[in-house]
Each structure stands twice: as structure tokens, then as C-alpha cells.
VEXDREN-2710 file (C-alpha; in Angstrom, 1 decimal):
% VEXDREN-2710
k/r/px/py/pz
1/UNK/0.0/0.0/0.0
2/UNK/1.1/3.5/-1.0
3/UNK/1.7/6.2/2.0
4/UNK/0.4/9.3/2.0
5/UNK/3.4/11.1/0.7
6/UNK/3.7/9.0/-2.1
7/UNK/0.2/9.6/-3.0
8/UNK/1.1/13.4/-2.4
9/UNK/3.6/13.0/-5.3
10/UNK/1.9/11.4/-8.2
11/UNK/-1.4/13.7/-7.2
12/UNK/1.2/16.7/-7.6
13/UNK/2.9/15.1/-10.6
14/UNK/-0.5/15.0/-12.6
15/UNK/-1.1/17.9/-11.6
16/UNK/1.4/19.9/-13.3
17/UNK/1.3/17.7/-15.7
18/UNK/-3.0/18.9/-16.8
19/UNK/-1.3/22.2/-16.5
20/UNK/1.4/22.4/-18.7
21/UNK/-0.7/20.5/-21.0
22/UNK/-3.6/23.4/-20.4
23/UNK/-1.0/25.9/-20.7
24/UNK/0.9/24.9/-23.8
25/UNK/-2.4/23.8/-26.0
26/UNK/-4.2/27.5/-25.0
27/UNK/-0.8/28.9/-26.6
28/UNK/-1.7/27.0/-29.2
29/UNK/-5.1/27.8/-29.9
30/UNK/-4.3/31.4/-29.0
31/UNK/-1.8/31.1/-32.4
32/UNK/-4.6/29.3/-34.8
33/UNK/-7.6/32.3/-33.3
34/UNK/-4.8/34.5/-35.1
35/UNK/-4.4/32.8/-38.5
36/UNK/-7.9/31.0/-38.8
37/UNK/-10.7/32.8/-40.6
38/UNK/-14.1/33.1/-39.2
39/UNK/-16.3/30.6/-37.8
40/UNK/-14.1/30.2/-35.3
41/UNK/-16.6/28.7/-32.6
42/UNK/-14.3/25.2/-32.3
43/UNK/-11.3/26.9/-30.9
44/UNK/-12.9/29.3/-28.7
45/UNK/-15.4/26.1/-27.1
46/UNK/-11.7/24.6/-26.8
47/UNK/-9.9/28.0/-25.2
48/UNK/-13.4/27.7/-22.9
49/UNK/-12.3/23.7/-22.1
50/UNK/-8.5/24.2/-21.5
51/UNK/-9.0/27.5/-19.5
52/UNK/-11.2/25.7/-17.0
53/UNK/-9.2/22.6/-17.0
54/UNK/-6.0/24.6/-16.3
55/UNK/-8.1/26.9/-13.2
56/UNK/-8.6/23.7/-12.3
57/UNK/-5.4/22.3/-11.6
58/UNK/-4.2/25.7/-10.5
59/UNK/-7.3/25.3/-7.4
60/UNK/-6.3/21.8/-6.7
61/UNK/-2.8/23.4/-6.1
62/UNK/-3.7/26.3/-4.1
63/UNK/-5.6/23.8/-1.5
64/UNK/-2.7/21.4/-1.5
65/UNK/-0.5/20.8/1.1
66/UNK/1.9/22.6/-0.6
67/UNK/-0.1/26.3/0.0
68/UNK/-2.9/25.6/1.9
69/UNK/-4.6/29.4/0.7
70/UNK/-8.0/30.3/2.7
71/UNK/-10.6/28.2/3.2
72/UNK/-13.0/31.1/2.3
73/UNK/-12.6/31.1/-1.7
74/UNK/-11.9/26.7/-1.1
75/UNK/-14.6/25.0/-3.6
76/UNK/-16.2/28.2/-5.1
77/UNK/-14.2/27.2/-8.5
78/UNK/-16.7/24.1/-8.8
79/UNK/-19.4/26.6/-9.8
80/UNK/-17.3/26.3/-13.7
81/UNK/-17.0/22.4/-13.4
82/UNK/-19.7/22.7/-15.5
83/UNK/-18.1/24.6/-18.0
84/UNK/-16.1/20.9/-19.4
85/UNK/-19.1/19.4/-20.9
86/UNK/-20.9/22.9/-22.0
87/UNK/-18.0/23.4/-23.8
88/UNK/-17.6/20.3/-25.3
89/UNK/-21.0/20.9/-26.2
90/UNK/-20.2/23.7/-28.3
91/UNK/-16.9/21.9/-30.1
92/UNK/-18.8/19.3/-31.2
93/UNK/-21.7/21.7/-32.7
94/UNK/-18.9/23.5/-33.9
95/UNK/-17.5/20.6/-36.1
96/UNK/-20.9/19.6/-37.3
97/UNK/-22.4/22.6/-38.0
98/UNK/-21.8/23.6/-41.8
99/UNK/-21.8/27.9/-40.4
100/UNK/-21.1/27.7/-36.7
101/UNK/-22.8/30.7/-34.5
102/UNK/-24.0/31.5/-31.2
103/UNK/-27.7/31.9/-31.1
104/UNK/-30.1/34.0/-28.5
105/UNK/-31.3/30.7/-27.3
106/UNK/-28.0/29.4/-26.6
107/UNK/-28.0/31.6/-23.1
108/UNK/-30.0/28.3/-22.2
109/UNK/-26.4/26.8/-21.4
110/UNK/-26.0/29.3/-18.7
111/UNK/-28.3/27.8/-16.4
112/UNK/-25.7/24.9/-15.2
113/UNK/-23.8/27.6/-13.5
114/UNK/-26.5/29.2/-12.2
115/UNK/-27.5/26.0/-10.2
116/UNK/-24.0/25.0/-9.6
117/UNK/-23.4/28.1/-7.7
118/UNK/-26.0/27.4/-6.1
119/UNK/-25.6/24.0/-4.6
120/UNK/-22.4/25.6/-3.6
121/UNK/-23.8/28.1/-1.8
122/UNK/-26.3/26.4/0.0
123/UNK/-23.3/24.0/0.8
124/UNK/-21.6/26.6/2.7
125/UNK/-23.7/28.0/5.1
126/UNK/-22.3/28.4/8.4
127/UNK/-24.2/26.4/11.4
128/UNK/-26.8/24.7/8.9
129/UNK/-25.8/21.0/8.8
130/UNK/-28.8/20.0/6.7
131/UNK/-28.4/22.0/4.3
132/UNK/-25.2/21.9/4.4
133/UNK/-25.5/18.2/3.1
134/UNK/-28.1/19.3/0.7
135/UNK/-26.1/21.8/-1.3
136/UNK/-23.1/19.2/-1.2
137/UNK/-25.4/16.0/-2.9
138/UNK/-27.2/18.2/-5.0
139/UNK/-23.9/19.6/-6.3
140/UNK/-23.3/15.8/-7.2
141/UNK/-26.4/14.9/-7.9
142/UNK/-26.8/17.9/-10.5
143/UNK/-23.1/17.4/-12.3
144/UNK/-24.5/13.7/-13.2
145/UNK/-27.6/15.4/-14.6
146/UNK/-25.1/17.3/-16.9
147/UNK/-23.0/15.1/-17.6
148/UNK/-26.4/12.9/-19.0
149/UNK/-27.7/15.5/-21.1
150/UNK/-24.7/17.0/-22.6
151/UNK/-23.5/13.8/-23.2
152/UNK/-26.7/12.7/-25.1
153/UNK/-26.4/16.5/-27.0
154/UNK/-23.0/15.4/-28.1
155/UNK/-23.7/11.9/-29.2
156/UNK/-27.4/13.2/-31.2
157/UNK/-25.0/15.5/-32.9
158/UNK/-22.6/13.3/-34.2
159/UNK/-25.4/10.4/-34.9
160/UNK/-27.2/13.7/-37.3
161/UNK/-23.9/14.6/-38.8
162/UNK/-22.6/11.1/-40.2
163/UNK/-25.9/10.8/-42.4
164/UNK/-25.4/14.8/-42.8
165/UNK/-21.7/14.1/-45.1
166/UNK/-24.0/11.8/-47.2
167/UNK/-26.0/14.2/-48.2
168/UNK/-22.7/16.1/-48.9
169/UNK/-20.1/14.2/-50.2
170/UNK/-19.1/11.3/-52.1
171/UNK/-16.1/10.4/-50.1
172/UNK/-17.0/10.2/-46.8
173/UNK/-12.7/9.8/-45.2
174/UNK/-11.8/12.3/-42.2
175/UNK/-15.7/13.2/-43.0
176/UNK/-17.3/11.1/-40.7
177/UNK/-15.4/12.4/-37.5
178/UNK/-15.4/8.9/-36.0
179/UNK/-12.4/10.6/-33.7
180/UNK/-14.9/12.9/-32.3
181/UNK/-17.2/9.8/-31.1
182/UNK/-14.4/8.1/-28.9
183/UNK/-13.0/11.2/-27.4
184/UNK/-16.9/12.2/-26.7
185/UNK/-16.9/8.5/-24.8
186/UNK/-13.0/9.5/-23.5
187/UNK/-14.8/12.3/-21.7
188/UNK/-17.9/10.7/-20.6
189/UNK/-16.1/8.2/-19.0
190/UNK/-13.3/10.4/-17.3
191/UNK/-16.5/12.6/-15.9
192/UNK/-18.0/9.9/-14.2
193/UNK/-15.0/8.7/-12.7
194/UNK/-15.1/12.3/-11.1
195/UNK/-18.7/11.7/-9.8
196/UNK/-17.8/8.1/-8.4
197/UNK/-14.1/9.3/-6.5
198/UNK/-16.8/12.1/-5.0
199/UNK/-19.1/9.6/-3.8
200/UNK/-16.6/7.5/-2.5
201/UNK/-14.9/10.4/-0.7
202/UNK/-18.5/11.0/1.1
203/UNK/-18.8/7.8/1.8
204/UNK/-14.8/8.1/3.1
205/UNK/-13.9/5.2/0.4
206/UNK/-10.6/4.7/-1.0
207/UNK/-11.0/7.0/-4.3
208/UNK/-10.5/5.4/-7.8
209/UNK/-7.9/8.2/-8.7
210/UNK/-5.1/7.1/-6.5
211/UNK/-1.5/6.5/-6.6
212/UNK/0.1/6.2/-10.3
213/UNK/-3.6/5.8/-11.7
214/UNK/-3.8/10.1/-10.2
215/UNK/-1.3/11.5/-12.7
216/UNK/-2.5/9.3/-15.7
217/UNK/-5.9/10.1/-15.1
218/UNK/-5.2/13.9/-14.9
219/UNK/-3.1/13.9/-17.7
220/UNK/-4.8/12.2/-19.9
221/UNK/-7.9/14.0/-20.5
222/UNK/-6.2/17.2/-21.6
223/UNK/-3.6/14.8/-23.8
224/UNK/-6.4/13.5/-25.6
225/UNK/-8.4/16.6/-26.2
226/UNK/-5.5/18.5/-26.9
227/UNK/-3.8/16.4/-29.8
228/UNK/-7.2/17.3/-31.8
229/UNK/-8.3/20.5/-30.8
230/UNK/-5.0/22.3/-32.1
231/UNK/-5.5/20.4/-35.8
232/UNK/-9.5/20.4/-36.1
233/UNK/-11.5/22.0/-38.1
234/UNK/-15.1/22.6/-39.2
235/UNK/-15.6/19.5/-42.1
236/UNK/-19.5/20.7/-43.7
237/UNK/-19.2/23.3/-46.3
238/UNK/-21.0/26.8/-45.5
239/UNK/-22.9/26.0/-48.5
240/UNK/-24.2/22.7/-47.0
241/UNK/-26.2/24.6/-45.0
242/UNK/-29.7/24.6/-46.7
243/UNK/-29.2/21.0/-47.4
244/UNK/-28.2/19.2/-43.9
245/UNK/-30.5/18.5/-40.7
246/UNK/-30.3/20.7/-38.1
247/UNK/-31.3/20.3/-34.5
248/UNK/-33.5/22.1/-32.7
249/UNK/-32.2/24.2/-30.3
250/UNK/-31.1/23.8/-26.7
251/UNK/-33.5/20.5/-27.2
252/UNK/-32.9/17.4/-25.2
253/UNK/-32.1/15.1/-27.6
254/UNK/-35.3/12.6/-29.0
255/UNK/-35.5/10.1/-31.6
256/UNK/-38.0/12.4/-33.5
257/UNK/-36.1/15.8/-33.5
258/UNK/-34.4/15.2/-37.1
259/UNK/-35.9/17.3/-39.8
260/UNK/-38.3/14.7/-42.5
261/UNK/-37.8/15.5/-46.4
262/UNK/-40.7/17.7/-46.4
263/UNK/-39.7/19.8/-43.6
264/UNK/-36.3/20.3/-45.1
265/UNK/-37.7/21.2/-48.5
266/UNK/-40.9/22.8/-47.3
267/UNK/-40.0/26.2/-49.1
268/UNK/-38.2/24.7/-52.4
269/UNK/-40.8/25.9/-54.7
270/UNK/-39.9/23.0/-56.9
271/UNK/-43.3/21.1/-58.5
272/UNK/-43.6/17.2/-59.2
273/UNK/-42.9/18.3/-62.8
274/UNK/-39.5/20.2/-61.7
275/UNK/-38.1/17.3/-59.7
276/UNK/-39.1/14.7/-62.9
277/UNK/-37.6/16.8/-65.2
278/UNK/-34.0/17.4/-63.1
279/UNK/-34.1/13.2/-62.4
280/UNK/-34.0/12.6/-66.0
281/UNK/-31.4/15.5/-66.3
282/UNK/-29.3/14.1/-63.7
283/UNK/-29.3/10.6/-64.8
284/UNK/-28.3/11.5/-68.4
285/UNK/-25.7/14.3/-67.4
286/UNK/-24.2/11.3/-65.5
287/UNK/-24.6/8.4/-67.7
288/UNK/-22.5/11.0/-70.6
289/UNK/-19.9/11.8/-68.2
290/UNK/-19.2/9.6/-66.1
291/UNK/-19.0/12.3/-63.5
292/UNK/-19.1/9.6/-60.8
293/UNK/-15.0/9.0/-61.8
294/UNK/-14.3/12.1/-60.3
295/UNK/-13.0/11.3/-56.6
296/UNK/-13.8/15.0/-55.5
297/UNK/-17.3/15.1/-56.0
298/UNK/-19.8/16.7/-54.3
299/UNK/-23.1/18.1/-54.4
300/UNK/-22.4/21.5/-55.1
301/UNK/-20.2/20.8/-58.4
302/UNK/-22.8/17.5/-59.4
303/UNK/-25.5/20.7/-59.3
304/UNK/-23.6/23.1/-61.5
305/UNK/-23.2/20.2/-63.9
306/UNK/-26.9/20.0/-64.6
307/UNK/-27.4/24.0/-63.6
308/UNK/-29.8/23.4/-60.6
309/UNK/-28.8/24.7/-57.0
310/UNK/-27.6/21.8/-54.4
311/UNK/-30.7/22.0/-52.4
312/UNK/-32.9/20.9/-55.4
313/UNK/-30.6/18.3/-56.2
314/UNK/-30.3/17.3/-53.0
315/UNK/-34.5/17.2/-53.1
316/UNK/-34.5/15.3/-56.3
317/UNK/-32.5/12.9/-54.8
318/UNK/-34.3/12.5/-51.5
319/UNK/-37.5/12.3/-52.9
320/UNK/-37.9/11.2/-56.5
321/UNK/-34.4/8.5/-55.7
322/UNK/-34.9/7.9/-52.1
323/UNK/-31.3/8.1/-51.5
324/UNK/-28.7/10.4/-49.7
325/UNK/-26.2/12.1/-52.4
326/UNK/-23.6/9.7/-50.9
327/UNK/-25.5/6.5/-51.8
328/UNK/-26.7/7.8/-55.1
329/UNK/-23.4/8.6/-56.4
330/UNK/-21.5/4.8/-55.1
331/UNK/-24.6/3.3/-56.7
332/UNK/-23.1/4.9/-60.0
333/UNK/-19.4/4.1/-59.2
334/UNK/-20.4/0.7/-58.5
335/UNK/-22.7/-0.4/-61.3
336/UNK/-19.5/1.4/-63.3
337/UNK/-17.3/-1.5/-61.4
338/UNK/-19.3/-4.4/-62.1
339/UNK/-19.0/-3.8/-65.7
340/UNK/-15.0/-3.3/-65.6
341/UNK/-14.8/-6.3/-63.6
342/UNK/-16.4/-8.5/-66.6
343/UNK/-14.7/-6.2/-69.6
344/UNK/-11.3/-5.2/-68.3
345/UNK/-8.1/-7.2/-66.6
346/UNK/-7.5/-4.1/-64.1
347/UNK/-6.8/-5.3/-61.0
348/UNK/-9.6/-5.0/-58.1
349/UNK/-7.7/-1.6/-57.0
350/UNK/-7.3/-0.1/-60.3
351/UNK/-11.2/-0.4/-60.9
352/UNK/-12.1/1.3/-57.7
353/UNK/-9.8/3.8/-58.3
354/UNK/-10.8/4.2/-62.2
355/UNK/-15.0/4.4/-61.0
356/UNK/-14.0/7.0/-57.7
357/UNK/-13.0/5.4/-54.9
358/UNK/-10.4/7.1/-52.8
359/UNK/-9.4/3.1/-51.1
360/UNK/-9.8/-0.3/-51.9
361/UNK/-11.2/-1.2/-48.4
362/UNK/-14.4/1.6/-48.8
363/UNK/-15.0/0.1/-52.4
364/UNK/-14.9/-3.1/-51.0
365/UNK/-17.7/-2.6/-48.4
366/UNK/-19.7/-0.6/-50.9
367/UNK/-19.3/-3.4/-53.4
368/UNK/-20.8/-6.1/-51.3
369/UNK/-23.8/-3.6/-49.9
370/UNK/-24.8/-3.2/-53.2
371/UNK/-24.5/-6.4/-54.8
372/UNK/-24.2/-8.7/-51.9
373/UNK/-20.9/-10.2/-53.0
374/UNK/-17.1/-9.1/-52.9
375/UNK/-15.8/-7.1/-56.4
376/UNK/-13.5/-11.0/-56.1
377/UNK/-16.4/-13.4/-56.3
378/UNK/-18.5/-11.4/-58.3
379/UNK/-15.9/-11.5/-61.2
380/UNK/-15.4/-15.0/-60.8
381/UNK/-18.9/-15.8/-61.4
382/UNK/-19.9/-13.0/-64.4
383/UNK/-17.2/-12.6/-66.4
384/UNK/-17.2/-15.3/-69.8
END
């Protein structure tokens, strides 16, 4: 068993560990808030992440037994704990929103504060035991409550965005942000560990984050954030805009909130006659070209080639070819495949390069989707 100044050391050494991490990736984004253009909202949700986390060690600090500072100011800083998951909230909209802004309903996200300061308060009243207790369990009590529904926020988000890029683009790599879903889960889990040591410490349990796990645990949260926040960047298009689902404001999330077709295309204008005519454009325009060959494609340039705006085409798609731009478009590449594999002797990589595909392992999965066997089998069994 470790003794207590053992323990003292790896809690110190993690400590300044989160805050030269803090430190040095605020630097950082300090530099890109210089050279990026606007939207910007991602690295000031991370500036909001890193400045709490680095007030944060910097508290743990100044009530260590290293300086001991008054016990008057001790705890207040918990009223911004809940500043970690509001502003995570805001990266992730950030990254998943094709023109990233601050709306008037967005002072919703103030009102964690407001109750966290007040839990606190209520904690420290002098000579009032019960509510003394109160203040402290509902502090807990309410960060799991957060931690819940900025969580879910997070995860509806990225669920929306991955069918968002396939309304989008064609090739869906460093698209998808499949990063962004484990470092969500990262977080999630390093939060509750917080609630759980808190509990235990109430309950005067041995804490989770002790000994060497203390350093790792405080390190690795900022670590892990860090690496990303100081390279990523917004991935939808501003013109993407009209075409993508949104979600509804400050909403809890609910298995009903994304927009339907008609919603999204309420205002179009288009007639049955409008969206007939641009499918039998589109479908010519692409059989002459081949347009589907062209790795970078996307709905913006697909539109210009038939001169309609993306949000029709992305209408004519949705509706008159029930499919997302995404599935549309691999539909082409592959039918394009099939009949390479039966004509040509290119290699399996050189026809999913040839019809659009960016790697052989995308094509392959899209292959078998669409026709239920591998690009292998199927030219086994077709070609003559």
C-alpha cells in the first residue's frame, strides 16, 4: 500500500502535468484564433475547455498541502465544473455545423452555472448541517444530470452529422469524425469517474484516482483533447447549409427531432414536374460523363453540372431516388465497377480507383452492400 506522501507525489505530478498540457495547448489555440478565418466557434469552445481545465489544476494546487490558501474562496471554483461538458458541447456543434454561430437561445447553457453556484452556496452555510448536506449531494447529484444531457447532446449530434456528409459528399474519409465519437466516450467516462471518486470520498472510500492511476488520469484527459483540438477543423461546407438537418435548439435530444424530407424542403418551390424533369437531367448528365469517376465530387459541383442549385438536387434525390447524395453517387461508381470487372483485366484496386474510390477497403464494403458479394467473387462468377 502507497503512503500518504507517495500519493502526495503522483497527485502533484499529474497535476502539473494537466497544466502544462492546459498551458501549452491555450498557446496553441491562441496562435490558430490568429491565423484561422471566421467561424471560429471550435477553438474558442476549446480556449473555454482548457481555460477551465488549467483553473482547475491551478485550485487543486492552491488547497494542497503545498499552499494551503484560505478556506474562504476553497470550492467556489466548482461553480465552472460545469463549464467541461458545455463546452464540449459547443466543439462538437462546432465541427458539425456547416456555419457555426452563437444563437439568443443558446444563453439556455448558462443555467448549469446558475444551479452549480448554487448548490455551492447552499453547501456553505455556516451552522446549517442540513443543508449543508443538501447543497453538497445536490452539487453531485446535478453534475450527473449534466453530464447525462450534454452527453446525449453530443452523441445526437454526431449520430445527425454522419448521415449529414452523405447528403454532402461522395467520399466520406476524415468526413465522418469517427475521432470525435471516442474522445466524446473518452470524456464521458473520465466525468463519471469524477462523480464516483466524490461519492466514495463521502462515503470516506478509498477514491478510484489514486497512486500512479492520479497522474495518468489527470493527464490524460487534456492529452487526448489537446492532440485534436490544435488540428481540427469545421468539415460541412457553408454552402451545406440549406441541405443538412439541423437540431432544434437547446433540445434534449429525441428520436424524433431530425428534420423529415418535407420539412427540409418545405420552401423549395420545386413542383412534381420540376423534380421529374432534373431526375432525367441528372441521370443523363451522369450516364454521358461519367462524373461519378471524379474522386472529388460533391453536391455543389454535381448541381452546376446539370445547372440546378444543391438543395434541389439534393431534393431530387431524396425524394424522386430515395437516396442520400452519398449513396446515389456509389450506386453509379459501382454499377460502373461491375461492368469493368467483366470487360477489363484491371486489377480489383485499379477499378475502384478508375470508377472514384479514394481506397480499396471503402469500395470493397460498398461493393458487397450493393450487390451482396465481394468485387473477387463477383468476377469469378460474371465474367465469360
Amino acid at each position: 500500500m502507497m503512503t500518504i506522501h507517495e500519493n502526495l507525489y503522483w497527485e502533484h505530478l499529474g497535476l502539473a502535468g494537466a497544466l502544462a498540457i492546459s498551458v501549452f495547448v491555450l498557446i496553441g489555440l491562441a496562435l490558430r484564433l490568429i491565423e484561422t478565418p471566421a467561424p471560429r466557434m471550435h477553438i474558442w469552445a476549446m480556449i473555454a475547455f482548457f481555460g477551465v481545465n488549467a483553473l482547475d489544476s491551478l485550485h487543486s494546487f492552491a488547497y494542497s498541502d503545498v499552499f494551503m490558501l484560505s478556506n474562504g474562496l476553497f470550492r467556489w471554483f466548482d461553480a465552472l465544473l460545469p463549464g467541461f461538458m458545455v463546452s464540449l458541447y459547443f466543439y462538437v456543434r462546432a465541427l458539425t455545423q456547416a456555419k457555426p454561430h452563437l444563437r439568443k437561445s443558446d444563453a439556455v447553457h448558462l443555467i448549469p452555472f446558475a444551479f452549480s453556484t448554487l448548490f455551492l452556496a447552499l453547501g456553505r452555510i455556516p451552522q446549517m448541517a442540513l443543508l449543508n448536506s443538501v447543497g453538497e449531494t445536490g452539487f453531485w447529484a446535478f453534475w450527473v444530470v449534466i453530464v447525462m444531457v450534454y452527453g446525449g447532446l453530443c452523441i445526437r449530434r454526431l449520430t445527425v452529422h454522419k448521415r449529414n456528409v452523405r447528403a454532402v459528399f461522395s467520399d466520406l474519409e476524415g468526413k465522418t469524425l469517427r475521432w470525435l465519437d471516442l474522445l466524446v466516450a473518452t470524456i464521458l467516462i473520465l466525468a463519471l469517474i469524477v462523480i464516483i471518486d466524490e461519492i466514495f470520498e463521502l462515503m470516506g472510500l478509498r477514491p478510484l484516482r489514486d497512486g500512479l492511476f492520479s497522474p495518468v488520469f489527470d493527464i490524460l484527459l487534456p492529452l487526448s483533447l489537446g492532440v485534436f483540438a490544435l488540428r481540427s477543423s469545421p468539415v460541412l461546407p457553408d454552402w451545406a447549409d440549406p441541405v443538412i438537418e439541423v437540431e432544434k435548439p437547446a433540445a434534449v435530444p429525441t428520436p424524433d427531432a431530425a428534420e423529415t424530407p418535407s420539412q427540409r424542403y418545405a420552401r423549395s418551390g420545386l413542383q412534381q414536374a420540376d423534380i421529374d424533369r432534373y431526375a432525367s437531367r441528372l441521370e443523363k448528365r451522369m450516364a454521358e460523363g461519367q462524373l461519378w469517376r471524379d474522386h472529388g465530387l460533391n453536391l455543389r459541383s454535381l448541381a452546376a453540372e446539370i445547372a440546378i442549385s444543391p438543395i434541389h438536387l439534393s431534393e431530387v434525390l431524396n425524394t424522386k431516388l430515395g437516396m442520400t447524395f452519398y449513396d446515389y453517387v456509389n450506386q453509379c461508381r459501382i454499377r460502373d465497377a461491375c461492368e469493368l470487372l467483366i470487360r477489363s483485366d484491371k486489377t480489383i484496386i485499379e477499378i475502384s480507383e478508375t470508377v472514384g474510390f479514394n481506397a480499396k477497403s471503402t469500395f470493397n464494403t460498398s461493393f458487397k452492400k450493393v450487390t451482396d458479394q465481394t468485387p473477387s467473387v463477383w468476377r469469378a462468377r460474371h465474367r465469360p
